[in-house]
C-alpha positions in Angstrom: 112.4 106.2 125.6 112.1 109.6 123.8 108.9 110.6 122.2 107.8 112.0 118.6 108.2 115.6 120.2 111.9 114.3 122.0 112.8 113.3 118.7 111.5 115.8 116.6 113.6 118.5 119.6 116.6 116.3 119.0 116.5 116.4 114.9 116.5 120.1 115.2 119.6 119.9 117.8 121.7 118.2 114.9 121.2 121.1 112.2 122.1 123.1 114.5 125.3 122.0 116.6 129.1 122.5 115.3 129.7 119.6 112.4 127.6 118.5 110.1 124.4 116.1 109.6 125.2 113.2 107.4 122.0 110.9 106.3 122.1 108.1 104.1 118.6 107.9 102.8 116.9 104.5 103.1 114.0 103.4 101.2 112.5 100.2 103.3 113.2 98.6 107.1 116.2 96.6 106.2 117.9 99.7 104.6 117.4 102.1 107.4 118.3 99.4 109.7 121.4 98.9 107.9 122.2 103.0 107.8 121.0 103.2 111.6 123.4 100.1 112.3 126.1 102.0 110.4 126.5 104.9 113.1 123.5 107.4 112.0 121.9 110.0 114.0 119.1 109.6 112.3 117.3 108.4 108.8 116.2 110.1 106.1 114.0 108.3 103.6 114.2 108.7 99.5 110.9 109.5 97.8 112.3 107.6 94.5 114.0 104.8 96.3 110.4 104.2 98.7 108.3 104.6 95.2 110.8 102.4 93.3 110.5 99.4 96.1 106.4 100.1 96.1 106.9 99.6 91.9 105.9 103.1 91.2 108.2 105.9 89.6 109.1 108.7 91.4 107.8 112.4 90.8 104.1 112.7 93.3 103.0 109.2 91.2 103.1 107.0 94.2 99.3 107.0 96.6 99.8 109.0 99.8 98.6 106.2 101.6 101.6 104.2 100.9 104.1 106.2 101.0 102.5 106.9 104.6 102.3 103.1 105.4 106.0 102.7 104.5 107.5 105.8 106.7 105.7 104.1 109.8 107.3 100.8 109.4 110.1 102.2 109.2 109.8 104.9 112.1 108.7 102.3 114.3 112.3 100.2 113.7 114.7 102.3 113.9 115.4 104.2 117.1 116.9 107.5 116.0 114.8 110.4 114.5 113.2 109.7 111.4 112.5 112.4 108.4 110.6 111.6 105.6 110.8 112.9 102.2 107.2 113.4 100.7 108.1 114.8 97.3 105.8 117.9 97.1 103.3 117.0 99.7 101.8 114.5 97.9 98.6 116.8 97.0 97.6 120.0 94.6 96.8 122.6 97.7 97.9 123.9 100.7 95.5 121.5 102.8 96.7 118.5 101.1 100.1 119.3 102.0 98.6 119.6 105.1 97.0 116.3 105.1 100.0 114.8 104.4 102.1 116.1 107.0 99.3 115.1 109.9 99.9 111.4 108.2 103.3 111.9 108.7 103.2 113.0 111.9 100.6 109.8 112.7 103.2 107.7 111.1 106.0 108.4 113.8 108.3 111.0 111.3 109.4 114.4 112.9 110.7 115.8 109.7 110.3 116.3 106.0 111.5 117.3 102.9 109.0 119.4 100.3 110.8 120.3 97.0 108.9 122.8 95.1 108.8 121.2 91.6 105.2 120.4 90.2 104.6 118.4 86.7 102.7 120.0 84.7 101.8 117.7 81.7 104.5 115.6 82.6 107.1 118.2 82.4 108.8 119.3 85.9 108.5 123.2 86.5 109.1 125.3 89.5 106.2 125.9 91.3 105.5 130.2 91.7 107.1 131.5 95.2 104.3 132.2 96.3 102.4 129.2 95.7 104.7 127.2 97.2 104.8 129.6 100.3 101.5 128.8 100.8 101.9 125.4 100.7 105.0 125.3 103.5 102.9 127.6 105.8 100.0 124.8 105.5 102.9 122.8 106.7 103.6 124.6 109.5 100.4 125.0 110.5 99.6 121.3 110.7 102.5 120.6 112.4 101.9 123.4 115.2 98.3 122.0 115.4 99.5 118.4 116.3 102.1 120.4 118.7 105.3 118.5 117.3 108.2 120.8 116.2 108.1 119.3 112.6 111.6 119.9 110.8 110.5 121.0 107.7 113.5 121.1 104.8 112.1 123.0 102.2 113.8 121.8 98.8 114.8 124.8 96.5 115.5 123.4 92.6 116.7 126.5 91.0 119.8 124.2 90.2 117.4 121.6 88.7 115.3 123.6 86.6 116.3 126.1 83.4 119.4 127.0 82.2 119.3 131.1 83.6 123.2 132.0 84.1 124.8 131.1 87.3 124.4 134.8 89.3 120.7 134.5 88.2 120.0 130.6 89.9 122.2 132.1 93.2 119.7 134.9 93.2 116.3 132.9 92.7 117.7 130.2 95.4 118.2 133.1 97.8 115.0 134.9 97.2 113.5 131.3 97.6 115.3 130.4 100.6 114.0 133.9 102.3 110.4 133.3 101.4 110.6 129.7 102.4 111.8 130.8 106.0 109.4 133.6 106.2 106.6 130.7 105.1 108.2 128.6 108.3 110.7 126.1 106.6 113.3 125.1 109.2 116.3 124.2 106.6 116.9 125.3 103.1 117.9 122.1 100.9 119.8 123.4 97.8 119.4 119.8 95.8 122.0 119.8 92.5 124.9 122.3 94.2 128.0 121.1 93.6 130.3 123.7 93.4 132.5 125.1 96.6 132.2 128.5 95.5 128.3 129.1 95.0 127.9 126.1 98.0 129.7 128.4 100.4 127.8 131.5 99.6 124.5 129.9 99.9 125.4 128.9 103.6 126.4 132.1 104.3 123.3 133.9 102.7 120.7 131.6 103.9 119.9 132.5 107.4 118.5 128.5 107.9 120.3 125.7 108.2 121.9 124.6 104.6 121.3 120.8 103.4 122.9 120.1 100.2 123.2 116.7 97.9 126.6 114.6 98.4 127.8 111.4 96.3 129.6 111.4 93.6 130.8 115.0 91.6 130.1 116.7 95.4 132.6 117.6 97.5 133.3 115.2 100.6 131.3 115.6 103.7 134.2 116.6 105.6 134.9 119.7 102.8 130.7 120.4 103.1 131.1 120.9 106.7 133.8 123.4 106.2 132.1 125.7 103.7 129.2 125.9 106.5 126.8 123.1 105.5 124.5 121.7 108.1 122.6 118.6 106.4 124.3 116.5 103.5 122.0 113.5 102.4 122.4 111.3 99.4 119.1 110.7 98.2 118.2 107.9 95.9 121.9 107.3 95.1 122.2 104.7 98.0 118.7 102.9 96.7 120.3 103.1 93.2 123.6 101.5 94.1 121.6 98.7 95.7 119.7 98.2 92.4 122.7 97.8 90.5 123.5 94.9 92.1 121.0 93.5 91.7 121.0 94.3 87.9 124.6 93.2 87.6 124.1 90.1 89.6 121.1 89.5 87.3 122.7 89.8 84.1 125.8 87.6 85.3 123.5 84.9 86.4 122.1 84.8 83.0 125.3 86.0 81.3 128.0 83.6 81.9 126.1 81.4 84.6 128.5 82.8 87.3 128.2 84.5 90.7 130.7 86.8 91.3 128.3 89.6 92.0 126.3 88.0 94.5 130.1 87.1 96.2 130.2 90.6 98.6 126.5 89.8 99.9 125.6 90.6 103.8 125.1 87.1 105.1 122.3 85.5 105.9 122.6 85.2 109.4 123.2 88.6 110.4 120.9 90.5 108.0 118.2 87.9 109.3 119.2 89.0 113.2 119.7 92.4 112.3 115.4 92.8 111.4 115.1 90.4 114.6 116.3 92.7 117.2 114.5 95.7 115.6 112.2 97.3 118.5 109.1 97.3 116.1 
């Protein structure tokens, strides 16, 4: 049985091999169960769909604690590496950020994702390079400290924030990319890329492995992997599907009085066996 710093060797070893790292981000045990089941290599969670299932919105509004509590249940049951996505650390300094990845450490995780948005009065911005430099190094540091080889994906959301002209976003995402390494970030996640053109020059000009968003408008995986991406993940888009049905099912129920929706369900049975043979 591999340990956290096996694992944490091994998630490395899949950013950096020929192909390409596919994660379908899961939000509670039975969903990562379900992606693990499914042939992953290992599970990303979703800050939005693990704040969503907790009843809190997404964007740093969900308690640490929690969020902490959730990505050890689901470390403990799945058997591939986990990586956990902590929004932006979950604190407003460096040592909070550090805080939070020693939690996530404790909980079992050997990677996370940090974007480098902050709210301020309730309006998402991009935090200063520097700022958010310091808060990755933190990171790092931690990490080093508790001598597990954290895979730290530091989220770059030029493409999410502002409206600058295209060559001006490719710039700031490279500049952000370089400080981000220099800071100790061990993948560059370009979240909201989803043309081939700007996707393959990012790969080529960010000297860390490359982690961009799939679903729908993206290019297939298959297409990612040739353009030089490492990582493609999916985000909340898999917790979001889920919640439609539900939503549809819902509103047929008390629509018509029907129960089509609720017709392509997993069956009882093997969803029950499938949280039975879990090793947690």
């Amino acid at each position: 049985m591999m340990d956290l710093r096996d694992k944490a060797d091994l998630f490395h070893s899949l950013h950096t091999r020929d192909g390409v790292l596919v994660l379908a981000n899961a939000w509670d045990v039975a969903s990562a169960l379900l992606v693990e089941e499914a042939g992953a290599e290992a599970v990303a969670t979703t800050s939005a769909g693990v704040a969503w299932s907790l009843g809190a919105p997404d964007g740093d509004r969900l308690d640490r604690d929690r969020a902490l509590d959730l990505i050890a249940r689901i470390a403990s049951a799945v058997r591939v590496p986990v990586t956990a996505d902590i929004e932006s650390g979950f604190g407003d300094t460096p040592e909070a950020v550090a805080e939070t990845v020693r939690g996530v450490i404790e909980a079992g995780a050997v990677g996370v994702n940090i974007e480098d948005t902050v709210r301020r009065d309730g309006t998402p911005v991009l935090r200063p390079v520097e700022e958010q430099a310091a808060r990755l190094a933190a990171a790092r540091a931690a990490a080093d400290a508790a001598g597990v080889p954290l895979y730290i994906n530091a989220r770059v959301d030029v493409y999410l924030r502002g409206n600058d002209a295209p060559e001006a976003r490719l710039r700031a995402a490279l500049e952000r990319a370089a400080a981000y390494r220099e800071a100790g970030a061990s993948g560059i996640f370009a979240i909201g890329v989803t043309d081939p053109g700007t996707i393959a020059v990012l790969a080529e000009g960010v000297d860390l492995p490359l982690n961009v968003f799939g679903g729908p408008g993206a290019p297939p995986v298959g297409e990612l992997a040739a353009l030089g991406v490492a990582r493609v993940s999916v985000g909340s888009d898999l917790a979001a599907a889920a919640y439609a049905v539900a939503r549809r099912a819902a509103r047929e129920l008390y629509g018509t009085g029907t129960y089509a929706a609720l017709a392509d369900g997993i069956a009882f049975g093997e969803l029950n066996d499938l949280l039975a043979r879990r090793p947690g």
